[in-house]
C-alpha positions in Angstrom: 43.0 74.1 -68.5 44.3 76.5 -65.5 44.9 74.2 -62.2 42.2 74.4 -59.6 44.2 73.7 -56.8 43.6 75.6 -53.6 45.7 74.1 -50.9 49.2 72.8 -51.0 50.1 70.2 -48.3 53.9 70.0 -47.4 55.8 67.2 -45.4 58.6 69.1 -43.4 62.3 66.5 -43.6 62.9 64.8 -46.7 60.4 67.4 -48.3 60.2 71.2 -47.6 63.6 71.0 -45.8 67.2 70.0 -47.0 69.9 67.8 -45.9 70.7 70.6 -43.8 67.2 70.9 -42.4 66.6 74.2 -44.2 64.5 76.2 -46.4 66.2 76.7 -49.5 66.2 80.0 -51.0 64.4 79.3 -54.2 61.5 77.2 -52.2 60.9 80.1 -49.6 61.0 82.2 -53.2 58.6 80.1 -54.8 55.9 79.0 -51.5 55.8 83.1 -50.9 54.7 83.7 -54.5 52.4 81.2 -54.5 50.7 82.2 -51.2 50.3 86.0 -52.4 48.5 84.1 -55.1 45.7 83.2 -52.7 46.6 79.2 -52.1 46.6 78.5 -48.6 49.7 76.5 -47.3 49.6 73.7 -45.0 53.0 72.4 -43.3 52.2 68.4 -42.2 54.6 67.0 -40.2 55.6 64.5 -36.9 57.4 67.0 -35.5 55.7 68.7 -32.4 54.1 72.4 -32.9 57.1 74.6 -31.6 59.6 72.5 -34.0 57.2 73.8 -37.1 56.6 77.4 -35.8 59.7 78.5 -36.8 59.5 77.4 -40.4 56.0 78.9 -40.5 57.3 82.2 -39.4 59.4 81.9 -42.3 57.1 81.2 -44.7 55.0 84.1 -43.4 51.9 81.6 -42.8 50.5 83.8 -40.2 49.8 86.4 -43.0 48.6 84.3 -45.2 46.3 82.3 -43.2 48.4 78.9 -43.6 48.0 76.4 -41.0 50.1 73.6 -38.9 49.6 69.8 -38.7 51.9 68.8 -36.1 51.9 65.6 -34.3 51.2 63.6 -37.8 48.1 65.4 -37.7 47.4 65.1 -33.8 46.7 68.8 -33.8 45.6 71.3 -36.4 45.8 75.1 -35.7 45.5 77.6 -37.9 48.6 79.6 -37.9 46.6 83.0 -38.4 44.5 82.9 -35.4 46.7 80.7 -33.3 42.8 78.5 -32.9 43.3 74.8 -32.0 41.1 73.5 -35.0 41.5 69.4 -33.7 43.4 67.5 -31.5 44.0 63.7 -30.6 45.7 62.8 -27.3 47.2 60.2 -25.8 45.3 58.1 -23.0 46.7 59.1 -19.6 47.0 55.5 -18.2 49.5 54.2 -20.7 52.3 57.0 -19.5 53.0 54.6 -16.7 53.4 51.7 -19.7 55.3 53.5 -21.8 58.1 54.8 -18.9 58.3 51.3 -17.6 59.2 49.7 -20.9 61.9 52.5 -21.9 63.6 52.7 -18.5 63.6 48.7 -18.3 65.5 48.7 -22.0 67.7 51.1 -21.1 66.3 54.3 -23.5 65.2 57.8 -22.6 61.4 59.0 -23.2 60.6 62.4 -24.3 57.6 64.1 -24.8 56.8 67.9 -25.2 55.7 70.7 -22.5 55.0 74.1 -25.5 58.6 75.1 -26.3 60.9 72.8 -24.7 61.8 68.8 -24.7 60.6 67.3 -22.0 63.1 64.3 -20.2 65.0 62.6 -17.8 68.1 62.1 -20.0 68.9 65.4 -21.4 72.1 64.6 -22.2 71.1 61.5 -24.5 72.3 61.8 -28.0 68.9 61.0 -29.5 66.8 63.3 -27.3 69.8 66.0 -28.7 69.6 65.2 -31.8 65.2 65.2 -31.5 66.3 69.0 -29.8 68.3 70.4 -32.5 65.9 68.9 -35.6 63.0 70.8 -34.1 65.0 73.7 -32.5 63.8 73.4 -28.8 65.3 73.3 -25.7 65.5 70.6 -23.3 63.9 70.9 -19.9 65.4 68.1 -17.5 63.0 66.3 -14.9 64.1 63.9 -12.5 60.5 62.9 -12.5 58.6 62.4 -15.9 55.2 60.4 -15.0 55.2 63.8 -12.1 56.3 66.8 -15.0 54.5 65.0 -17.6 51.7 67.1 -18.9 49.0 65.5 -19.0 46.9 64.8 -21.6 49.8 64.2 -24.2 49.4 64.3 -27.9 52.4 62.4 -28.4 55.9 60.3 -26.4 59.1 59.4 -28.0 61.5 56.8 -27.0 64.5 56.7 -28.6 68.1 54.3 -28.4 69.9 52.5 -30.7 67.8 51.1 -33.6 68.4 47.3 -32.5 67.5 47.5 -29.4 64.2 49.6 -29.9 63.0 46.9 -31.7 62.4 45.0 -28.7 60.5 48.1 -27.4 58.7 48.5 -30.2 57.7 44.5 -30.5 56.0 44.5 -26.8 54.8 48.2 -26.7 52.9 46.9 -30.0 51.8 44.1 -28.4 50.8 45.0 -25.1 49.1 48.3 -26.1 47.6 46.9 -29.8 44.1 48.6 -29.9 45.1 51.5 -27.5 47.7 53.3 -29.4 50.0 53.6 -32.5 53.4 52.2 -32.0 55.5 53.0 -35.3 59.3 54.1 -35.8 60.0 57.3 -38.0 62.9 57.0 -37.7 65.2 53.9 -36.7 66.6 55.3 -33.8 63.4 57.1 -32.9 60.3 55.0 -31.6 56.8 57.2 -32.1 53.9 56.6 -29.4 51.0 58.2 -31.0 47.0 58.1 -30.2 45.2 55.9 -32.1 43.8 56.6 -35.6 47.1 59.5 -36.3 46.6 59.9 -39.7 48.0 63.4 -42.0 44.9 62.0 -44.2 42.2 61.7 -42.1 43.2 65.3 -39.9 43.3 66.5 -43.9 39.7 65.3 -44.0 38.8 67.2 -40.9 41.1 70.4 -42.3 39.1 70.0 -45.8 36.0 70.2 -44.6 36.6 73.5 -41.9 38.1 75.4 -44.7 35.2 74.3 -47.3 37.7 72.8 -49.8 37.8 69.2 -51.3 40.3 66.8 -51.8 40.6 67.6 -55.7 41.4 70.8 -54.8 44.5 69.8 -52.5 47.8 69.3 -53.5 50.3 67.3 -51.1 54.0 66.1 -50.9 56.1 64.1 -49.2 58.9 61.3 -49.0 58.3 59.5 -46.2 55.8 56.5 -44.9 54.0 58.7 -42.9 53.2 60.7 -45.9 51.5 58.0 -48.0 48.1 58.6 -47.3 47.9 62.3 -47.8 49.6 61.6 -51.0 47.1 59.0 -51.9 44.2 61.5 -50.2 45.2 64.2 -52.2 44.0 65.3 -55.5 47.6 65.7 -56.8 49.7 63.3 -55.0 53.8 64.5 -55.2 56.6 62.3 -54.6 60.3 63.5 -54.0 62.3 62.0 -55.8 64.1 60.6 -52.7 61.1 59.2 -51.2 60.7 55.8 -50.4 59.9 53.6 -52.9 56.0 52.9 -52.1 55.4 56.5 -51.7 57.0 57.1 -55.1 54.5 53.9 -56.5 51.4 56.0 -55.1 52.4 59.4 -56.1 50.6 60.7 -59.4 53.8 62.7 -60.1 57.5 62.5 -58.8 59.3 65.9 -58.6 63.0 66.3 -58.2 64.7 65.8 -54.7 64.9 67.7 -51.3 68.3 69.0 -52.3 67.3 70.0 -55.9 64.6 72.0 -54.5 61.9 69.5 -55.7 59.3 71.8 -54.0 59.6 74.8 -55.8 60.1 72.5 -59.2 56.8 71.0 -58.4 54.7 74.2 -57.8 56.3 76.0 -60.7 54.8 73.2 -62.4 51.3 72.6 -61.0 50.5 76.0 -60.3 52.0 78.6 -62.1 53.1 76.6 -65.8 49.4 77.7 -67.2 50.7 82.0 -66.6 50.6 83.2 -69.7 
């Protein structure tokens, strides 16, 4: 029986992207096809909104009427219109929290202001290596808690994996109940509202578009990714994903180098073409 999926759901790193944090040719080949098909494409990832646009604009989402999940699903707009379908922002009152405890330990903290990085330590190497994955520039302030602005959908610290685990053990505890404290990477501490989620903004997504869950296919690698998979009516792994995400995934395609996506979609949407 031909597929019924409507909706494919991509993770950005470890996924849609390379070890070289690019599009391969035969992915941006394949996701093209299968939008001129008439499925609508979803890119779901932590980065902010300017660090997806430019892989959207490659993908030609705005013609197709894809849309972004950035944040970890903090925001949804659809790409077509540019409309801010949903949002979920930080509280204003723990900015001042979250400053103190990276400046005491010694890391920067980094948020986003539309295009640029946002920062009192431009020239740290993990605030430049957050700038060059998502393609922004930096904009130094000698001020953040003043530049800051205000409500925020998201903060980063970031410093050497060892010593962010302090950070992360008393931002947890201090703030438990208020906010999500959770590192996606291990030199790169996430400060999130509460409740982020890819599958519960999916939920919202699903519902605005008229779609249901069966009809949604979603991939990823990460931990972050584990409950769109789950979520999702066809649930894809990479093959280098972590091991849990691999364990929930109804099918595991090959890797991010190997151009796993466009293996996958070959396979779920277009292996019935006669």
């Amino acid at each position: 029986m031909k597929h019924t999926y409507r909706l494919l759901v991509l993770d950005l790193d470890g996924t849609l992207t390379n070890s070289k944090k690019e599009i391969s040719p035969r992915n941006l080949q394949t996701l093209l096809r299968l939008q001129e098909s008439g499925v609508r494409l979803v890119l779901a990832s932590g980065r902010p909104t300017y660090g997806i646009a430019p892989l959207a604009e490659a993908l030609q989402m705005q013609k197709h009427h894809g849309c972004i999940l950035s944040y970890n699903g903090g925001e949804i707009i659809d790409w077509s219109t540019g409309e801010l379908l949903y949002k979920n922002l930080l509280p204003d009152d723990v900015l001042p929290v979250l400053y103190t405890a990276a400046v005491r330990n010694g890391q920067a903290i980094l948020t986003y202001d539309n295009e640029y990085i946002l920062t009192e330590q431009p020239d740290d190497e993990y605030v430049l290596k957050e700038a060059f994955l998502n393609k922004m520039q930096i904009r130094p302030t000698d001020d953040f808690l003043r530049d800051a602005p205000l409500p925020l959908p998201k903060c980063l610290i970031v410093g050497d994996p060892d010593k962010l685990m302090q950070t992360e053990a008393e931002l947890s505890l201090r703030l438990q109940g208020r906010i999500s404290v959770y590192r996606s990477e291990p030199y790169f501490l996430e400060l999130v509202p509460l409740g982020i989620d890819k599958a519960r903004s999916l939920a919202v997504l699903l519902e605005r578009l008229g779609l249901t869950r069966e009809e949604m296919v979603a991939m990823g690698d990460g931990y972050n990714d584990l409950s769109m998979i789950r979520f999702a009516g066809m649930g894809v792994a990479m093959a280098n994903a972590q091991e849990p995400v691999r364990k929930a995934a109804d099918y595991i395609t090959l890797s991010n180098d190997e151009d796993g996506v466009a293996v996958a979609v070959e396979k779920l949407f277009f292996s019935n073409e006669a």
